[in-house]
N, C-alpha and C positions, 0 to 999 in steps of 0.2 A: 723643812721648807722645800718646797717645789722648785724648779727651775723658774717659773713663771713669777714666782714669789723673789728671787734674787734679783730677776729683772727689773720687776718692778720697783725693788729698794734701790738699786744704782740706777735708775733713769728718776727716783725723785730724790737722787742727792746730786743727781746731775741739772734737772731743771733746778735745785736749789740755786746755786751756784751761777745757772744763766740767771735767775730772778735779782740776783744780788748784782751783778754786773750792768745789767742794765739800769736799775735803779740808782747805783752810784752814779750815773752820766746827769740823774734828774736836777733839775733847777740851775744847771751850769753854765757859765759862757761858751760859746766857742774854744775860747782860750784857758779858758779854763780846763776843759775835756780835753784839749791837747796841749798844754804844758806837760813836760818834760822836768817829774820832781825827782828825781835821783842820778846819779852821775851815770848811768847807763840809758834816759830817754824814757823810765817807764809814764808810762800817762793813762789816762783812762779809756780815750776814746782807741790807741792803739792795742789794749787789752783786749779789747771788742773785738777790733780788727784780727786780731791775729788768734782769736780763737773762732769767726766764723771761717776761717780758712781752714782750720784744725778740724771743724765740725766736718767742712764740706769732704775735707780728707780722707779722715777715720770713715765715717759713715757713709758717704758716697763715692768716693774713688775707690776705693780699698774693696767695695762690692759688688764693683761692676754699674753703681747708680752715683755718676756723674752728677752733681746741683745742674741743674738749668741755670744758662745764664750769672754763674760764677765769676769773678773776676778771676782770671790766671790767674793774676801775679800775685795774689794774693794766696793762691795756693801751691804753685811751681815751685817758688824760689826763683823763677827768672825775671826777678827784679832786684834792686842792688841790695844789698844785705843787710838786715833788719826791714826790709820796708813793707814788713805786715806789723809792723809793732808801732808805728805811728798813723796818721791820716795827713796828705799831703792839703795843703790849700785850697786846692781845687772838688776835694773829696768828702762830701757834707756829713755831716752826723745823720741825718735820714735816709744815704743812701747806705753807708757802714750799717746801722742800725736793720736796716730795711735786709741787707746780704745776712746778718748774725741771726734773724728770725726766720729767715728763711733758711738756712742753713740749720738750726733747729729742729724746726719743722719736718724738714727732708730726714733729720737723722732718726729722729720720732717715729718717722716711718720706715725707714730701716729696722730699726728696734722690734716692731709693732710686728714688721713680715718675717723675721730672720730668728732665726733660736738660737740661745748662747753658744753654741758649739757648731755654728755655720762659719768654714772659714772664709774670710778673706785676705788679699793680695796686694800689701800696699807696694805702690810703683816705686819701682827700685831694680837697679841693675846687679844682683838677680832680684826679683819680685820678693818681698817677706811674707809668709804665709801669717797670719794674723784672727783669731775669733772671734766674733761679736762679745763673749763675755771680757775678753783684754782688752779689747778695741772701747767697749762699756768703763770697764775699769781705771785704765789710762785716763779717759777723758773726763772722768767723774775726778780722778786725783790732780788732770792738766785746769781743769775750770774752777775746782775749789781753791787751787794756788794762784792764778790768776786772781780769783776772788779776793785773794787777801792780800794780792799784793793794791789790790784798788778798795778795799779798807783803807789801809794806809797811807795813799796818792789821795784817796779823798780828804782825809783827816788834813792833809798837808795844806789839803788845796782851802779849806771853809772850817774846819773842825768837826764836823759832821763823822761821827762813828754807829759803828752797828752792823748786823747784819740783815735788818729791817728797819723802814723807814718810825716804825712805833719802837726803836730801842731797846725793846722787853730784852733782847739779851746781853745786853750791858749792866757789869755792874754798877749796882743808884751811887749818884754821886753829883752833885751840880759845880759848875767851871769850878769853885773854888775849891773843892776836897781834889776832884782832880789834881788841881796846879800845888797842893798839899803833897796828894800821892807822887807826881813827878820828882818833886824836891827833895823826898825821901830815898824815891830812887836813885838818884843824883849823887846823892849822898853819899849813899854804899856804895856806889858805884868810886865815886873819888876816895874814898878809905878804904876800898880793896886795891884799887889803882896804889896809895901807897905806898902797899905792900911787893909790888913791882919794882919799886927803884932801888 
């Protein structure tokens, strides 16, 4: 494989991963895209949030190519802690949405001008030296696990699973083999439990 060829494979397991996050947001209420389904806050539309910050990061500060029109705080940390992982009230899903495509896009063209072994400098006291193939790599492993953590905030939120909105890679099964398969797991689970007391 070529350089040009690795690239190409982590920027489409990276847009993979932006394809999938956006899509879980589809068909949602407000409230729904920011509810808060596990005891740490995760939610879908803050998943969003807090990886166009990560984009604008990796890919534009880190090489000297600043997003335009960026929200700070969304990429600093000079706002109070966690507050890229949710969307306050005031903060619409079209304009969240609107920052994560454009932040995208910018990194796309990072990608597109820079070759895997260009370094860059993410800010930091001292500065981290960093390459576009780590910088590629990281973000491809940070989006796919975001990805899945909003799998499962969906599931939570409607039941809706998949990594596509056509399902093809789930295995068949209709609600009821499902709520069969759970019960099963349930199951083992409470007879290995047990074997703990």
């Amino acid at each position: 494989m070529t350089p040009s060829d690795f690239k190409a494979d982590l920027r489409t397991y990276l847009q993979d991963a932006r394809d999938v996050l956006l899509w879980k947001l589809e068909g949602l209420s407000e409230y729904d895209i920011r509810q808060p389904l596990t005891p740490t806050g995760t939610n879908l539309l803050g998943l969003v949030k807090h990886l166009a910050g990560a984009e604008a990061w990796y890919f534009g500060a880190a090489f000297g190519r600043p997003l335009a029109e960026a929200p700070a705080l969304w990429i600093t940390g000079d706002t109070e802690p966690n507050g890229d992982l949710w969307a306050r009230a005031d903060e619409t899903r079209a304009e969240i949405v609107d920052v994560y495509r454009r932040a995208c896009a910018h990194s796309d063209e990072t990608i597109a001008a820079l070759s895997l072994d260009a370094v860059g400098h993410l800010p930091g006291d001292p500065p981290k030296e960093i390459t576009l193939h780590r910088v590629l790599t990281h973000m491809v492993a940070e989006s796919q696990r975001h990805a899945g953590h909003a799998d499962i905030v969906r599931e939570l939120v409607d039941g809706v699973t998949g990594q596509r909105p056509d399902g093809i890679n789930m295995a068949p099964g209709d609600a009821n083999a499902w709520a069969e398969h759970r019960d099963r797991v349930q199951r083992a689970a409470e007879e290995a439990g047990r074997g703990d007391r």
